[in-house]
N, C-alpha and C positions, 0 to 999 in steps of 0.2 A: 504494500500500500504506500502510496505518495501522499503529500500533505503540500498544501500550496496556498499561497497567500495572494488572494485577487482582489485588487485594492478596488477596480471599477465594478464588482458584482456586488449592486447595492441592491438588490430586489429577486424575487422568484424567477421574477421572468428573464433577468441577466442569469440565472442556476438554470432554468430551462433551455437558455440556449445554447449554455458550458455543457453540458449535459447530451442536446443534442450533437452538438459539434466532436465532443469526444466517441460517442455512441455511434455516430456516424463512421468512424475509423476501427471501432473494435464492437460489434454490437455485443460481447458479452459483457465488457467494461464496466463495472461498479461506480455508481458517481453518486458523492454524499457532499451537499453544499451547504454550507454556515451561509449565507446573505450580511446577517449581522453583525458578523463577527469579522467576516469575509475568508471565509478558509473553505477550501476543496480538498476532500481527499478521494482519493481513486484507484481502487483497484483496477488492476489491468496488467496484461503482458508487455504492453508499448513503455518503451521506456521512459525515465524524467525528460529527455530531448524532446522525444517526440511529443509529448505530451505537452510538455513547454509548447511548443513550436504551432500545435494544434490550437491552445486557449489563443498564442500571440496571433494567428491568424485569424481566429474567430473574435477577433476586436477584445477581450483581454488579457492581456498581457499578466504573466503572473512569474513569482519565486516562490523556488524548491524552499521547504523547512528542513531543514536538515534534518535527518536521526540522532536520537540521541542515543547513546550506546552503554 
């Protein structure tokens, strides 16, 4: 699971279309979205790149949380 910080997903409907956009790349992809908080985490096989690469296309832009170990 990845954990990511999307500063411009102020609402549902910015998580629905993080959501679609990822989903649309992997439809088995897991996508849990904070709005409020603004944090995405996402299970998936596609990696932190792609994944990155997919929100910055889909008009948010976001950073990896690091793990903490």
């Amino acid at each position: 699971m990845y954990q990511f910080t999307v500063q411009n997903m102020t609402c549902q409907g910015c998580a629905a279309a993080i959501t679609r956009a990822i989903t649309g790349v992997e439809k088995q992809a897991i996508v849990k979205a904070f709005p409020a908080i603004r944090k995405l985490e996402v299970t998936s096989t596609l990696s932190a790149e792609q994944l990155l690469s997919i929100l910055d296309d889909a008009g948010y832009p976001a950073q990896l949380v690091p793990e903490h170990s």
